[in-house]
Backbone as XML, in Angstrom:
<?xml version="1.0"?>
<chain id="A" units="angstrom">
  <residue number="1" name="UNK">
    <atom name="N" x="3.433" y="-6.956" z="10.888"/>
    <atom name="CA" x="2.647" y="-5.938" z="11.507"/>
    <atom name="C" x="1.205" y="-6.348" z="11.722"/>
  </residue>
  <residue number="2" name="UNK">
    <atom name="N" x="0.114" y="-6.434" z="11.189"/>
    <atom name="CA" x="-0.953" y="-6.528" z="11.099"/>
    <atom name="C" x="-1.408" y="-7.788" z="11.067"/>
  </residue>
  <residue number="3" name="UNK">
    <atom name="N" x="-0.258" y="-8.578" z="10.207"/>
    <atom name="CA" x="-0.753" y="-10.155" z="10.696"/>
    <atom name="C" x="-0.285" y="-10.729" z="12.418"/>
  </residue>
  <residue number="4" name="UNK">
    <atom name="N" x="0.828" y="-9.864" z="13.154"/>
    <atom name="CA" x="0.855" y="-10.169" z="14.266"/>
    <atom name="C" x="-0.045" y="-9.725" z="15.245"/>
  </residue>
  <residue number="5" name="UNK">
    <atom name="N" x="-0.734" y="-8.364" z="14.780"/>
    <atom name="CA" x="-1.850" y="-7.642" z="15.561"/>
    <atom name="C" x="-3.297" y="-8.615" z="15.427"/>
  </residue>
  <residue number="6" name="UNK">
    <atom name="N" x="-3.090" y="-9.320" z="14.678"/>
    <atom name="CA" x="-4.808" y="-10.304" z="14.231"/>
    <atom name="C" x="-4.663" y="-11.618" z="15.033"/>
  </residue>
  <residue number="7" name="UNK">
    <atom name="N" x="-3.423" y="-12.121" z="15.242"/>
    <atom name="CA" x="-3.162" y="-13.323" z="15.509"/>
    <atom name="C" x="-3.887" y="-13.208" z="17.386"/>
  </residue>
  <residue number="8" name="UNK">
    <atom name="N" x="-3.450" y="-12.673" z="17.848"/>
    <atom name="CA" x="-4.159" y="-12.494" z="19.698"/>
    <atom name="C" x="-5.812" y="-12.588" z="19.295"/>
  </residue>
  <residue number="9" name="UNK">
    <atom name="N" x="-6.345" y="-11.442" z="18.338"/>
    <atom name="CA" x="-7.646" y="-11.184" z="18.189"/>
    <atom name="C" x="-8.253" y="-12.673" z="17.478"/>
  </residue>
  <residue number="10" name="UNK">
    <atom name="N" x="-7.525" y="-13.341" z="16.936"/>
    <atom name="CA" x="-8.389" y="-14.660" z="16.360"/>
    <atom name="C" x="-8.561" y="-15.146" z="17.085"/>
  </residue>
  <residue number="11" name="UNK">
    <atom name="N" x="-7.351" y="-15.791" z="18.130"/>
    <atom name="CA" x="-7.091" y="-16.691" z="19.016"/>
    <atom name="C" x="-7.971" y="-16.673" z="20.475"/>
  </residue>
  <residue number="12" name="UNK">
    <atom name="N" x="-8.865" y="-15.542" z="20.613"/>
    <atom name="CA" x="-9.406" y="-14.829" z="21.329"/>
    <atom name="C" x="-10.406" y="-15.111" z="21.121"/>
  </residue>
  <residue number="13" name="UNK">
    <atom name="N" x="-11.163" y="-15.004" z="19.815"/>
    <atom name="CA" x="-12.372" y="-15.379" z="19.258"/>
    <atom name="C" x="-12.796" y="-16.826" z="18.802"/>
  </residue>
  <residue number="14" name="UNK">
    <atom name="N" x="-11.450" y="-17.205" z="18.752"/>
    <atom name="CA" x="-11.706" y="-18.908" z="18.122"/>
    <atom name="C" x="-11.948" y="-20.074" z="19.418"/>
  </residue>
  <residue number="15" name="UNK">
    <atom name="N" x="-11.632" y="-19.219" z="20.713"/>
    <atom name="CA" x="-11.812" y="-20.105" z="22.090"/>
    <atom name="C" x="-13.368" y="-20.080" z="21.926"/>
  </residue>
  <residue number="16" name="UNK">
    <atom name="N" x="-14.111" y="-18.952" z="21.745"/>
    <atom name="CA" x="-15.422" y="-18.457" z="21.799"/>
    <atom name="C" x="-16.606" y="-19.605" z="20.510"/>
  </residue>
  <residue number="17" name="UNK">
    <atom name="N" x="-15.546" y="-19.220" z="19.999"/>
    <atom name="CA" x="-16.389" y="-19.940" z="18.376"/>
    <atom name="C" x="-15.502" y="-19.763" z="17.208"/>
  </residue>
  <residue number="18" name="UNK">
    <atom name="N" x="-15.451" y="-20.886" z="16.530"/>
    <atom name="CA" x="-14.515" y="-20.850" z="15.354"/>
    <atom name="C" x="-15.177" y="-19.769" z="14.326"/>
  </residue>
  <residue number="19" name="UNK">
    <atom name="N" x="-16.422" y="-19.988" z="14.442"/>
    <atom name="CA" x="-17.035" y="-19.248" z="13.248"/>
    <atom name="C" x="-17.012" y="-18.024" z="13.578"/>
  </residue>
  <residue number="20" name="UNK">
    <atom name="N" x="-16.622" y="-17.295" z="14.565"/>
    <atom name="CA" x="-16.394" y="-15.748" z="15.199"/>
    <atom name="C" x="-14.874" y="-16.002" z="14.505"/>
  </residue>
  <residue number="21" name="UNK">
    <atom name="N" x="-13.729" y="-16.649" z="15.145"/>
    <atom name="CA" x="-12.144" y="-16.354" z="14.660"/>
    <atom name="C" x="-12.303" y="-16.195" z="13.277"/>
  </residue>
  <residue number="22" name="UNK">
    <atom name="N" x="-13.309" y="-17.110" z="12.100"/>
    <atom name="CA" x="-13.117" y="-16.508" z="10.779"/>
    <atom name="C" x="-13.818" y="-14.978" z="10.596"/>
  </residue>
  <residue number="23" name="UNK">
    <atom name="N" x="-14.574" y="-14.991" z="11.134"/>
    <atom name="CA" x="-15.159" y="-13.693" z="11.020"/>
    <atom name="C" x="-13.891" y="-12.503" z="11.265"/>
  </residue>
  <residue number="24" name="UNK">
    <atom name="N" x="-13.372" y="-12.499" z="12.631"/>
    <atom name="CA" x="-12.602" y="-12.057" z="12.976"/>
    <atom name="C" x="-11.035" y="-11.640" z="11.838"/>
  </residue>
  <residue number="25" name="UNK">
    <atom name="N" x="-10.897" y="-13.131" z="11.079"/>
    <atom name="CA" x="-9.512" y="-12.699" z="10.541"/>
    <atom name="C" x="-10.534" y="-12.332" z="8.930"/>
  </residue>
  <residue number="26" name="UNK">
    <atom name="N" x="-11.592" y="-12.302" z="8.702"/>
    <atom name="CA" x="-12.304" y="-11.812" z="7.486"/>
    <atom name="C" x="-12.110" y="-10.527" z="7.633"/>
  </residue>
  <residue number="27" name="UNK">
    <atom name="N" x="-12.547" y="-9.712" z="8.443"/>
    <atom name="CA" x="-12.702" y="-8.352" z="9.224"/>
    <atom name="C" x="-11.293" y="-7.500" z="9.096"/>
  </residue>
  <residue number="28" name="UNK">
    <atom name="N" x="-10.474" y="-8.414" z="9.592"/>
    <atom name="CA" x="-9.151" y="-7.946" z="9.511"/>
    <atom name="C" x="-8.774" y="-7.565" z="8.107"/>
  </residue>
  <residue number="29" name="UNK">
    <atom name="N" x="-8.781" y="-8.782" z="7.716"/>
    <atom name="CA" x="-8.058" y="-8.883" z="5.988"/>
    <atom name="C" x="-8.687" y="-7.857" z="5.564"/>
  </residue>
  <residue number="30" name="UNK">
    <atom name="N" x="-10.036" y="-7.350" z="5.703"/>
    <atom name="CA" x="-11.033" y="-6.268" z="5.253"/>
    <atom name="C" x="-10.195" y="-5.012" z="5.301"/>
  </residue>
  <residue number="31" name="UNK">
    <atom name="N" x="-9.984" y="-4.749" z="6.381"/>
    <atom name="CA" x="-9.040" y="-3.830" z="7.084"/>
    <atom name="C" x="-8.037" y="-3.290" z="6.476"/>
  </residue>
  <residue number="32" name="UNK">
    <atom name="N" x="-7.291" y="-4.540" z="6.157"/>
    <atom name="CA" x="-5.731" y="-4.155" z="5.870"/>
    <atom name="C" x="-5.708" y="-3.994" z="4.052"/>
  </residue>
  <residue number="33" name="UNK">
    <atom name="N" x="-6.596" y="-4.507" z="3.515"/>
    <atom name="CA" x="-7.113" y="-4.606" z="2.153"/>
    <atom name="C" x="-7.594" y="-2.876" z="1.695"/>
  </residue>
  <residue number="34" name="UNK">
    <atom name="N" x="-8.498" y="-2.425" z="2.382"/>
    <atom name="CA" x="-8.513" y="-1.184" z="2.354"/>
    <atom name="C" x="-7.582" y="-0.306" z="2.848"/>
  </residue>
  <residue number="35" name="UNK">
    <atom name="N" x="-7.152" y="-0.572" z="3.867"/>
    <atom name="CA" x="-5.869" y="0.262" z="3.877"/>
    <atom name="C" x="-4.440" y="0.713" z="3.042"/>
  </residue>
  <residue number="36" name="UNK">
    <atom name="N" x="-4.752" y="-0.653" z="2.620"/>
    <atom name="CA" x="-3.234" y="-0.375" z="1.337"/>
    <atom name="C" x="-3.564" y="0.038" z="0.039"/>
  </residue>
  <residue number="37" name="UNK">
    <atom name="N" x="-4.849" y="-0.332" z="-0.339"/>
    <atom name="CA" x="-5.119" y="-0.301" z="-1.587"/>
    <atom name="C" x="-6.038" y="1.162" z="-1.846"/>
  </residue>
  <residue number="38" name="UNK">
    <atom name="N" x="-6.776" y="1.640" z="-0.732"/>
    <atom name="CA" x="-7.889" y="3.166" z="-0.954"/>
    <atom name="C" x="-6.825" y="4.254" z="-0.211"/>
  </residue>
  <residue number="39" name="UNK">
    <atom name="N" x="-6.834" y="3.845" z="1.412"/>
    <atom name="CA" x="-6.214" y="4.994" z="2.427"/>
    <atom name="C" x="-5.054" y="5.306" z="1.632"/>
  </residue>
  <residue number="40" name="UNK">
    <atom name="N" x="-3.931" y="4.319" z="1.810"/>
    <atom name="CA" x="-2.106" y="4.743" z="1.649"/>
    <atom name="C" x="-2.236" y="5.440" z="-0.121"/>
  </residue>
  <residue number="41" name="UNK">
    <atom name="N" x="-2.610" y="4.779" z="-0.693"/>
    <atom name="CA" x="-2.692" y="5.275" z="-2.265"/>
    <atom name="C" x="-2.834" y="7.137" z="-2.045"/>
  </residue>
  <residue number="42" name="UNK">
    <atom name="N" x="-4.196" y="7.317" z="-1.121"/>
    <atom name="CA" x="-4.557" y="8.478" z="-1.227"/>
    <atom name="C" x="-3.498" y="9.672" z="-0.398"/>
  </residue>
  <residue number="43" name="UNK">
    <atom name="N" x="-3.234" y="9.173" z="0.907"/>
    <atom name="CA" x="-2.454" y="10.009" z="1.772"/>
    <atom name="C" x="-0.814" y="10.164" z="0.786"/>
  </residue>
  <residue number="44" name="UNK">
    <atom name="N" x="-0.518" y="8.910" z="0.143"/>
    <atom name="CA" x="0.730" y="9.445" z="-1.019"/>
    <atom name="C" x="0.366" y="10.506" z="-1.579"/>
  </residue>
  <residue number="45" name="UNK">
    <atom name="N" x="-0.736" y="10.358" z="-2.160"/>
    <atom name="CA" x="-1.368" y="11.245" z="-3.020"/>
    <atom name="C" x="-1.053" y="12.900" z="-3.145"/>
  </residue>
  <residue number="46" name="UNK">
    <atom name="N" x="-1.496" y="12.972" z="-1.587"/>
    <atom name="CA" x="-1.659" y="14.392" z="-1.057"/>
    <atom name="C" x="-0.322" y="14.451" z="-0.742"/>
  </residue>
  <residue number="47" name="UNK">
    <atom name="N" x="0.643" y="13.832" z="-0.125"/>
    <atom name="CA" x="2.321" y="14.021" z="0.757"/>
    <atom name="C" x="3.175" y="14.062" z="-0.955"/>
  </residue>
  <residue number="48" name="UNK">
    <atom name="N" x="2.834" y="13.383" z="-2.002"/>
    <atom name="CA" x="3.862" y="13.308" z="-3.026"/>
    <atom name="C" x="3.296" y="13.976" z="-4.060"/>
  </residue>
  <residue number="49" name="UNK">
    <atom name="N" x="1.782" y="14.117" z="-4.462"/>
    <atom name="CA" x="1.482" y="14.867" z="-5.669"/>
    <atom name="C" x="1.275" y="13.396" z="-6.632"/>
  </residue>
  <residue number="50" name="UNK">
    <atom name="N" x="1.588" y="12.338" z="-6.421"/>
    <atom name="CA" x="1.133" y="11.563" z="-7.395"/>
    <atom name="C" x="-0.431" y="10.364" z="-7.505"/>
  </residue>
  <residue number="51" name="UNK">
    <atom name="N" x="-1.027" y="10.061" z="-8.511"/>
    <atom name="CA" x="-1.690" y="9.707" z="-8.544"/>
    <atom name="C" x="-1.927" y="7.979" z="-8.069"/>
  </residue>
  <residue number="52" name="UNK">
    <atom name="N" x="-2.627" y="8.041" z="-7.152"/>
    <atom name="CA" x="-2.670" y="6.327" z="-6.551"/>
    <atom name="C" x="-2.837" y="5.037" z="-7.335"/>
  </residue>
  <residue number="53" name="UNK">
    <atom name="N" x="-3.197" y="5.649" z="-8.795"/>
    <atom name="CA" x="-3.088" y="4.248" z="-9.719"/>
    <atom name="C" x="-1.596" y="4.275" z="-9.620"/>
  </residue>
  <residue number="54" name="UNK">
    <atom name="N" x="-0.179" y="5.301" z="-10.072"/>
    <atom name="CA" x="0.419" y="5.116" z="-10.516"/>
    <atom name="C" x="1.546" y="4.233" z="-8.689"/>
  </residue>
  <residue number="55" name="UNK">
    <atom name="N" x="1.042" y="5.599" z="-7.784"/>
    <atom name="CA" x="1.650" y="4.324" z="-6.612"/>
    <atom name="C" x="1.414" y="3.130" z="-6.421"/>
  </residue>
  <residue number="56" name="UNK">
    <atom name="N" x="0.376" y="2.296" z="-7.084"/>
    <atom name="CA" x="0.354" y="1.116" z="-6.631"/>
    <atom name="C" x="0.723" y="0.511" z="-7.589"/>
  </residue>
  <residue number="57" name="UNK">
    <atom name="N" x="0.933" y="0.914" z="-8.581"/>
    <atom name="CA" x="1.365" y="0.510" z="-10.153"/>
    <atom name="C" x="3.185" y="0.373" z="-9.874"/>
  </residue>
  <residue number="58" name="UNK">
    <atom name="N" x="3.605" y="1.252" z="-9.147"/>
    <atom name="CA" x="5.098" y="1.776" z="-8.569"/>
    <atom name="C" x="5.445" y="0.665" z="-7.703"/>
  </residue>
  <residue number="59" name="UNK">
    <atom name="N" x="4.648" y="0.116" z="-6.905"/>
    <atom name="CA" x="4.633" y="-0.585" z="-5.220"/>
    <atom name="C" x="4.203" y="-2.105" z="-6.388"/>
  </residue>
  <residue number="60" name="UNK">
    <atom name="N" x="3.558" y="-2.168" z="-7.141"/>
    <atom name="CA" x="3.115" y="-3.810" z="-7.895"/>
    <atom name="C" x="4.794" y="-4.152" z="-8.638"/>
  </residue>
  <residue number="61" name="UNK">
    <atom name="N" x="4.975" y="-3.121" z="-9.228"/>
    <atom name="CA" x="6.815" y="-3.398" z="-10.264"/>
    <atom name="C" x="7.561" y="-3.476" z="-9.518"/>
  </residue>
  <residue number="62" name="UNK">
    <atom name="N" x="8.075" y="-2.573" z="-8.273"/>
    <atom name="CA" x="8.895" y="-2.750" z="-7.057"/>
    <atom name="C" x="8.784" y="-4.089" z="-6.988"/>
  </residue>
  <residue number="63" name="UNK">
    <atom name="N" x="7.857" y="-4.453" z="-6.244"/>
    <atom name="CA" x="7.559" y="-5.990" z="-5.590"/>
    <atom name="C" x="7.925" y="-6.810" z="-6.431"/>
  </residue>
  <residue number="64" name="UNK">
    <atom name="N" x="7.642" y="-6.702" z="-7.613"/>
    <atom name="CA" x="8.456" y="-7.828" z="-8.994"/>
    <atom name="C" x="9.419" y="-7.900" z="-8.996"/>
  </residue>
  <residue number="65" name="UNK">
    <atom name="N" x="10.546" y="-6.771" z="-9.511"/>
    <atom name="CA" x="11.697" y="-6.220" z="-9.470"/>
    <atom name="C" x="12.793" y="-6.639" z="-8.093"/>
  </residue>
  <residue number="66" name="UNK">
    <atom name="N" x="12.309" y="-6.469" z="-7.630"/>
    <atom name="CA" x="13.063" y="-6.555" z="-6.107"/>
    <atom name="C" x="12.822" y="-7.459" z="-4.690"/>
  </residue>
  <residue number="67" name="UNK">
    <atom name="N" x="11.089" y="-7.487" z="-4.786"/>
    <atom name="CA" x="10.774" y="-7.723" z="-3.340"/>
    <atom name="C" x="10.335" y="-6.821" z="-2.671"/>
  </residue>
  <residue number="68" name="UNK">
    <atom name="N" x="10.568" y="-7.041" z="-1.227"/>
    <atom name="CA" x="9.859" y="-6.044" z="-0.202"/>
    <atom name="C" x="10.981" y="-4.962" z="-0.185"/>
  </residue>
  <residue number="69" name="UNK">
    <atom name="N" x="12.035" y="-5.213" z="-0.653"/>
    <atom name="CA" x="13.360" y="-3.465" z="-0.864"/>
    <atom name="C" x="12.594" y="-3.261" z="-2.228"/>
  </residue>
  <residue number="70" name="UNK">
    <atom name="N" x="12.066" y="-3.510" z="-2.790"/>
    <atom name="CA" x="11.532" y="-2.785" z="-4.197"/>
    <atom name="C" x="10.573" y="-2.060" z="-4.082"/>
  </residue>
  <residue number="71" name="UNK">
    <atom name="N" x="9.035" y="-2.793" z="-3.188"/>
    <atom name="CA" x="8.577" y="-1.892" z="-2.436"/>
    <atom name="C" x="8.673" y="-0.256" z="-1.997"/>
  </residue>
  <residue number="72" name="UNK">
    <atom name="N" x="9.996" y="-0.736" z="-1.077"/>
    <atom name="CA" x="10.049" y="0.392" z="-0.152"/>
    <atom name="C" x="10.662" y="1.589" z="-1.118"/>
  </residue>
  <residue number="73" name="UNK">
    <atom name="N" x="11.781" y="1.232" z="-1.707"/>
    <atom name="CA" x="11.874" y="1.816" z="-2.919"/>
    <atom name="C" x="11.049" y="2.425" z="-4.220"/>
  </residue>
  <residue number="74" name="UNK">
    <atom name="N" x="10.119" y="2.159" z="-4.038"/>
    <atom name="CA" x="9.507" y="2.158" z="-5.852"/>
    <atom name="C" x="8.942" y="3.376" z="-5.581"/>
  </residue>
  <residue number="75" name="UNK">
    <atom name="N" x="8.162" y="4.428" z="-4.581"/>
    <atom name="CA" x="7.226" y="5.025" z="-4.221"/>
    <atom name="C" x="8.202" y="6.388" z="-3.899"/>
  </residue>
  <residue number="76" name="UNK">
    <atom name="N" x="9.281" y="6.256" z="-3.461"/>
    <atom name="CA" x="9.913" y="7.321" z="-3.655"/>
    <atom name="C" x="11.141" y="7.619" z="-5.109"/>
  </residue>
  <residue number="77" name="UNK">
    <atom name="N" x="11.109" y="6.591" z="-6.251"/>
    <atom name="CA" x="11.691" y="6.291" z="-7.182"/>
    <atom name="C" x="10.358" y="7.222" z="-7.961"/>
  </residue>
  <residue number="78" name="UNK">
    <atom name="N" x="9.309" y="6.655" z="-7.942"/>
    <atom name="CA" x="7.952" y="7.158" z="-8.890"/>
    <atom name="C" x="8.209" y="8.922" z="-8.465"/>
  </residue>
  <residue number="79" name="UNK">
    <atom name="N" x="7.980" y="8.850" z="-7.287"/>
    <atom name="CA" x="7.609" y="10.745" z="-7.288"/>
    <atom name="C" x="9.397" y="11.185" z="-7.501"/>
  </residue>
  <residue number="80" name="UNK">
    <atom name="N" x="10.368" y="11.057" z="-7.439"/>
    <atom name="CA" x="11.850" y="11.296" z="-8.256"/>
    <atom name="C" x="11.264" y="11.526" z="-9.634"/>
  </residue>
  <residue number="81" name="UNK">
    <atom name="N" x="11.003" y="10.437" z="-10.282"/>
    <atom name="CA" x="10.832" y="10.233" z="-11.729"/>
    <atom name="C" x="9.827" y="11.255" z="-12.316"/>
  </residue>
  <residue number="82" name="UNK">
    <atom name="N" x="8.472" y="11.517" z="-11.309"/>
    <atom name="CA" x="7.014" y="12.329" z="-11.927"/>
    <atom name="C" x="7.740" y="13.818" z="-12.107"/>
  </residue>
  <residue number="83" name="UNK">
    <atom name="N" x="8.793" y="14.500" z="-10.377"/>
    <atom name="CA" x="9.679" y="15.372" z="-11.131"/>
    <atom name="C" x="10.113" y="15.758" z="-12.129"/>
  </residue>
  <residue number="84" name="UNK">
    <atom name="N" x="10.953" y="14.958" z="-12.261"/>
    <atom name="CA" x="12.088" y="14.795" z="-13.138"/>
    <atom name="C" x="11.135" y="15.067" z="-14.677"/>
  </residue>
  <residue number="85" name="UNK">
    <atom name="N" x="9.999" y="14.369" z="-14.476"/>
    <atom name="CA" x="9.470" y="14.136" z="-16.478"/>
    <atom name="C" x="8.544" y="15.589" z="-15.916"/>
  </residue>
  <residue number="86" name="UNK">
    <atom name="N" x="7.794" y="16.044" z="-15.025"/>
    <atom name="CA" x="7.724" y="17.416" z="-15.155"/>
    <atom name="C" x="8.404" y="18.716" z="-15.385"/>
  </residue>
  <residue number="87" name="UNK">
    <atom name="N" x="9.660" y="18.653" z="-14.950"/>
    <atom name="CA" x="10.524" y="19.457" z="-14.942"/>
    <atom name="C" x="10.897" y="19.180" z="-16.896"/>
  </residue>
  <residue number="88" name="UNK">
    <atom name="N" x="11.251" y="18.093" z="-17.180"/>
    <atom name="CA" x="11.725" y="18.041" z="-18.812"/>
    <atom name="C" x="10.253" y="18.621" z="-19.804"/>
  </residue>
  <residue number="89" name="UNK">
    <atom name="N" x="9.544" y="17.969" z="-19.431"/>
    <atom name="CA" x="8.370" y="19.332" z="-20.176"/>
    <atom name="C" x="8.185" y="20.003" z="-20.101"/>
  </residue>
  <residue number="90" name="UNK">
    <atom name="N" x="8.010" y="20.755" z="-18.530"/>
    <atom name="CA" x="7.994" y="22.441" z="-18.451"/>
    <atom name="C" x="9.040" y="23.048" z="-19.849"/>
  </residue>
  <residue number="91" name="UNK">
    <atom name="N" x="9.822" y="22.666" z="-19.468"/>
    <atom name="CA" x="10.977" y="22.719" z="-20.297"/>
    <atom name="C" x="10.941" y="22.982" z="-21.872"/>
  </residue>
  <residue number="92" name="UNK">
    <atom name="N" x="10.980" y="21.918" z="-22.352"/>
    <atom name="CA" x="10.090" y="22.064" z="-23.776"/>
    <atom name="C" x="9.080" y="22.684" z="-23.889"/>
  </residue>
  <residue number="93" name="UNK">
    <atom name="N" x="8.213" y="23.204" z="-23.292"/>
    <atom name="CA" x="7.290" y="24.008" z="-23.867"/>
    <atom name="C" x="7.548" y="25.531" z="-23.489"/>
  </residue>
  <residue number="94" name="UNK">
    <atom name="N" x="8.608" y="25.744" z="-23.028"/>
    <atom name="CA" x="8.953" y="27.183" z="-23.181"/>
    <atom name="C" x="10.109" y="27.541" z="-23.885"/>
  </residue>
</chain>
């Protein structure tokens, strides 16, 4: 995705000046660095109820565990699971 969207924009900038194409794929990486790690954490946040340490904590073990299907998996496994251990305490304490 994003590394195919950068690849035109380097190649674009590196005819111009090499030292623009690094700039260019610096900028990017900037980009996509914040996006996975501040934005997606947060928009889970709000769509699942869980906290973005624990999605990326979910999305870091996936990726161990499995790979990129562990990934895709782990983030809807975590908010299953945050259920599930809410529902067993509600529980116990009444």
């Amino acid at each position: 995705g994003p590394i195919v969207a950068a690849i035109p924009a380097i190649i674009l900038a590196f005819f111009q000046s090499p030292f623009l194409a690094l700039i260019v794929a610096i900028v990017y990486y900037a980009i996509q660095q914040l996006e996975n790690y501040i934005f997606v954490p947060q928009v889970m946040k709000k769509a699942l109820g869980l906290n973005p340490v624990i999605i990326i904590i979910a999305l870091l073990v996936g990726f161990k565990l499995a790979g990129i299907l562990g990934m895709i998996v782990s983030v809807p496994l975590a908010a299953i699971l945050s259920v599930f251990l809410k529902d067993i305490f509600k529980s116990k304490e009444e």
